[in-house]
Backbone as CSV, one residue per row, in Angstrom:
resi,resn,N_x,N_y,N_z,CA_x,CA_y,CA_z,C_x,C_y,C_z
1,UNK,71.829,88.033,88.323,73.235,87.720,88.504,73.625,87.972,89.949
2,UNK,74.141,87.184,90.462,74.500,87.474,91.790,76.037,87.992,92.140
3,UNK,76.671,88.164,93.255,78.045,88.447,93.244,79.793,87.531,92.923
4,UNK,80.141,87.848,91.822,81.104,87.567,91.226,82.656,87.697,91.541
5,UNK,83.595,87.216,91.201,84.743,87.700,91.376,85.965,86.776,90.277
6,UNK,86.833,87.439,89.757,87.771,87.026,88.947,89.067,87.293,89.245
7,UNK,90.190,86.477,88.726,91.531,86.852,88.447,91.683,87.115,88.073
8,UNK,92.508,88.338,87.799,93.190,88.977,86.609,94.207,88.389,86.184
9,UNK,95.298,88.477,87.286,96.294,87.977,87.155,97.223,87.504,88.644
10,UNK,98.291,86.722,88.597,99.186,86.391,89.702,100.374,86.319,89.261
11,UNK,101.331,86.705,90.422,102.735,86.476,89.987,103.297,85.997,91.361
12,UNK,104.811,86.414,91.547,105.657,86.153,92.750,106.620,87.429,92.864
13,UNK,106.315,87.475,93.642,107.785,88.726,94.493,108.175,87.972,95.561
14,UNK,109.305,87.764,95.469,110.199,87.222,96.695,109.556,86.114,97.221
15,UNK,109.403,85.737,98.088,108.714,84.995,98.910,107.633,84.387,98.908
16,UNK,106.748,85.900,98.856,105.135,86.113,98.254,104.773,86.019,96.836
17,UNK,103.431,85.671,96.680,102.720,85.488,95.812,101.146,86.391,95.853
18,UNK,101.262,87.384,94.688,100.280,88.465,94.882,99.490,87.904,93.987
19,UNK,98.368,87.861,93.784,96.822,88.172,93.187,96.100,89.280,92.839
20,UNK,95.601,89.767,92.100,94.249,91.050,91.991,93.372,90.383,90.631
21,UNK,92.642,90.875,90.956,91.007,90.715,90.116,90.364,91.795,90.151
22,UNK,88.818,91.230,90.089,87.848,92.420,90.355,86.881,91.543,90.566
23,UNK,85.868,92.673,91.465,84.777,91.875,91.840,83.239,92.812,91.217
24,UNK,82.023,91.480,91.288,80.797,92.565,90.982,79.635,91.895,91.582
25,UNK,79.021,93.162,91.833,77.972,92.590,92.667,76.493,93.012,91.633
26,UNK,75.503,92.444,91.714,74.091,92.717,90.741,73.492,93.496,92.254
27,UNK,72.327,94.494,91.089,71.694,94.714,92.017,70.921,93.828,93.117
28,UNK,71.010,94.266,94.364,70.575,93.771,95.451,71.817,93.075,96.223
29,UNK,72.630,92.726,95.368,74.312,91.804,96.246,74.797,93.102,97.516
30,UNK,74.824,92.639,98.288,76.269,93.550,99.165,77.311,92.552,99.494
31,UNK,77.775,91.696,98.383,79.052,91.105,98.938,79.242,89.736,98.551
32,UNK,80.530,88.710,99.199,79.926,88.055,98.810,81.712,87.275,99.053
33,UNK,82.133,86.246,98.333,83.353,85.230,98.818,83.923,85.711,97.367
34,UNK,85.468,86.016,97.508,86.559,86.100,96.836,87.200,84.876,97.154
35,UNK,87.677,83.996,95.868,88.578,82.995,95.590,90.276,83.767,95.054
36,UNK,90.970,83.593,95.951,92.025,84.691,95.330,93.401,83.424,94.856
37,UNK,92.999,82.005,94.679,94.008,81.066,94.438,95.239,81.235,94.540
38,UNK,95.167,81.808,96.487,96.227,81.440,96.828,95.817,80.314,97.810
39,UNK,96.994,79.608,98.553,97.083,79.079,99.200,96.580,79.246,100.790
40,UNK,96.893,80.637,100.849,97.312,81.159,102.023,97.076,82.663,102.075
41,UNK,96.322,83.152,102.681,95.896,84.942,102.029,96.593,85.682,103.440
42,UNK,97.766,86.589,103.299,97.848,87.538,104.315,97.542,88.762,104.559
43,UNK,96.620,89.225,103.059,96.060,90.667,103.506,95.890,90.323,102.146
44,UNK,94.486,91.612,102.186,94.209,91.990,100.891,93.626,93.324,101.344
45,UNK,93.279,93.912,99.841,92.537,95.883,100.047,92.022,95.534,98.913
46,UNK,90.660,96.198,98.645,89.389,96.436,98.062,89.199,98.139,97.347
47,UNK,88.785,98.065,96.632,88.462,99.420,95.761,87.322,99.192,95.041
48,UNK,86.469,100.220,95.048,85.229,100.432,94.219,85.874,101.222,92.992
49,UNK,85.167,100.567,91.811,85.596,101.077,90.560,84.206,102.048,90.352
50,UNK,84.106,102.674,88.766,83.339,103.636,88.307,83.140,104.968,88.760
51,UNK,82.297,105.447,88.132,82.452,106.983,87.738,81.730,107.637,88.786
52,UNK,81.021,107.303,89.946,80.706,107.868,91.114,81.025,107.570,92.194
53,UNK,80.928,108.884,93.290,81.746,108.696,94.567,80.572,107.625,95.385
54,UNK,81.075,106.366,95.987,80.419,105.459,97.073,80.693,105.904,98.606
55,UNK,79.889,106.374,99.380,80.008,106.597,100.457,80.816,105.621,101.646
56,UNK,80.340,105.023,101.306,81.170,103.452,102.352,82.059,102.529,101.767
57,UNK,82.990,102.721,102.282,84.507,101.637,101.593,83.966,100.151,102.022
58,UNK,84.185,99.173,101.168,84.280,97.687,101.213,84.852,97.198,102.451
59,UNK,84.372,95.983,103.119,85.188,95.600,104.071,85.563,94.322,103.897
60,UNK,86.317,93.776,104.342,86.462,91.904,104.485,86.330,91.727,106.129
61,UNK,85.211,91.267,105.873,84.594,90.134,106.865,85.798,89.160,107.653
62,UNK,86.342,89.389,107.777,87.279,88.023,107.957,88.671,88.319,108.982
63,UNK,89.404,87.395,109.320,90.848,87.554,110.161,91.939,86.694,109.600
64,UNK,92.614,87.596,109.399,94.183,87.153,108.448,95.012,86.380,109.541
65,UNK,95.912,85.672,108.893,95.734,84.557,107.713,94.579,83.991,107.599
66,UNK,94.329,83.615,106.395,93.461,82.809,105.179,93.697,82.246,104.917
67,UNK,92.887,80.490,104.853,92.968,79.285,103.985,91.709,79.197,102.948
68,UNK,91.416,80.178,103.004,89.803,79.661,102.786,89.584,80.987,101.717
69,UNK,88.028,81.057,100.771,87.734,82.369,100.260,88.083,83.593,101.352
70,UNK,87.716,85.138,100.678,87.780,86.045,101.630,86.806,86.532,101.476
71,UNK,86.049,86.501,102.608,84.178,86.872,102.575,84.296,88.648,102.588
72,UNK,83.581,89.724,101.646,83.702,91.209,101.737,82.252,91.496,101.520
73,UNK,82.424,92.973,102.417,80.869,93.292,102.353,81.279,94.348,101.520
74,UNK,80.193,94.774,100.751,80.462,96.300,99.828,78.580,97.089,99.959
75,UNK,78.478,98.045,99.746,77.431,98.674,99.281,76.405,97.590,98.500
76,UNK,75.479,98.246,98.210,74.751,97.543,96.967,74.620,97.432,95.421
77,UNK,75.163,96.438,94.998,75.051,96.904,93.252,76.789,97.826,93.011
78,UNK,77.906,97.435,93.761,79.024,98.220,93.788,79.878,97.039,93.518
79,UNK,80.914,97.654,91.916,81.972,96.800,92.117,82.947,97.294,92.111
80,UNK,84.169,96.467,91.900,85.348,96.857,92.506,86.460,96.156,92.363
81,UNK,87.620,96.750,92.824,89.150,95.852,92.420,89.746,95.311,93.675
82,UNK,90.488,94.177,93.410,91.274,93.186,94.649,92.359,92.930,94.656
83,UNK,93.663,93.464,95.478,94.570,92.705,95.660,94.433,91.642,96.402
84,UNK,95.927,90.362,96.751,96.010,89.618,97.757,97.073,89.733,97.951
85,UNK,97.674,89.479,98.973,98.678,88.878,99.168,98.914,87.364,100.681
86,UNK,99.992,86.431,99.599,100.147,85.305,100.531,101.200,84.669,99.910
87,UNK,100.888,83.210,100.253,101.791,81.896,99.651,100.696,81.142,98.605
């Protein structure tokens, strides 16, 4: 299985339009493209889920604004939760 990512859910506040999911990586993944169906991504933050401490926080690869997936590097075999925010 390689690295994954889902919606949970989306809504609207004001203006904006937020996103979160979660993402997973199989062993050997460090990462990999988030589809966060927005339009337009102006930030997002990353969290490793489960029951042990990960030494190195997730990063996104990338420079805000976003039209496109959001490419993130993580550890190996580490998954984790996603906000977005955009239009």
């Amino acid at each position: 299985m390689a690295f994954s990512s889902t919606i949970t859910a989306t809504f609207v506040a004001g203006s904006k339009r937020i996103a979160f999911g979660t993402f997973t990586n199989a062993s050997g993944d460090t990462g990999g493209d988030i589809t966060t169906g927005l339009a337009v991504v102006d930030a997002m933050w990353l969290q490793y889920s489960g029951t042990a401490v990960v030494a190195d926080a997730p990063v996104i690869n990338e420079t805000f604004p976003l039209t496109t997936a959001v490419t993130i590097v993580t550890v190996d075999n580490a998954d984790g939760y996603w906000i977005a925010i955009g239009r």
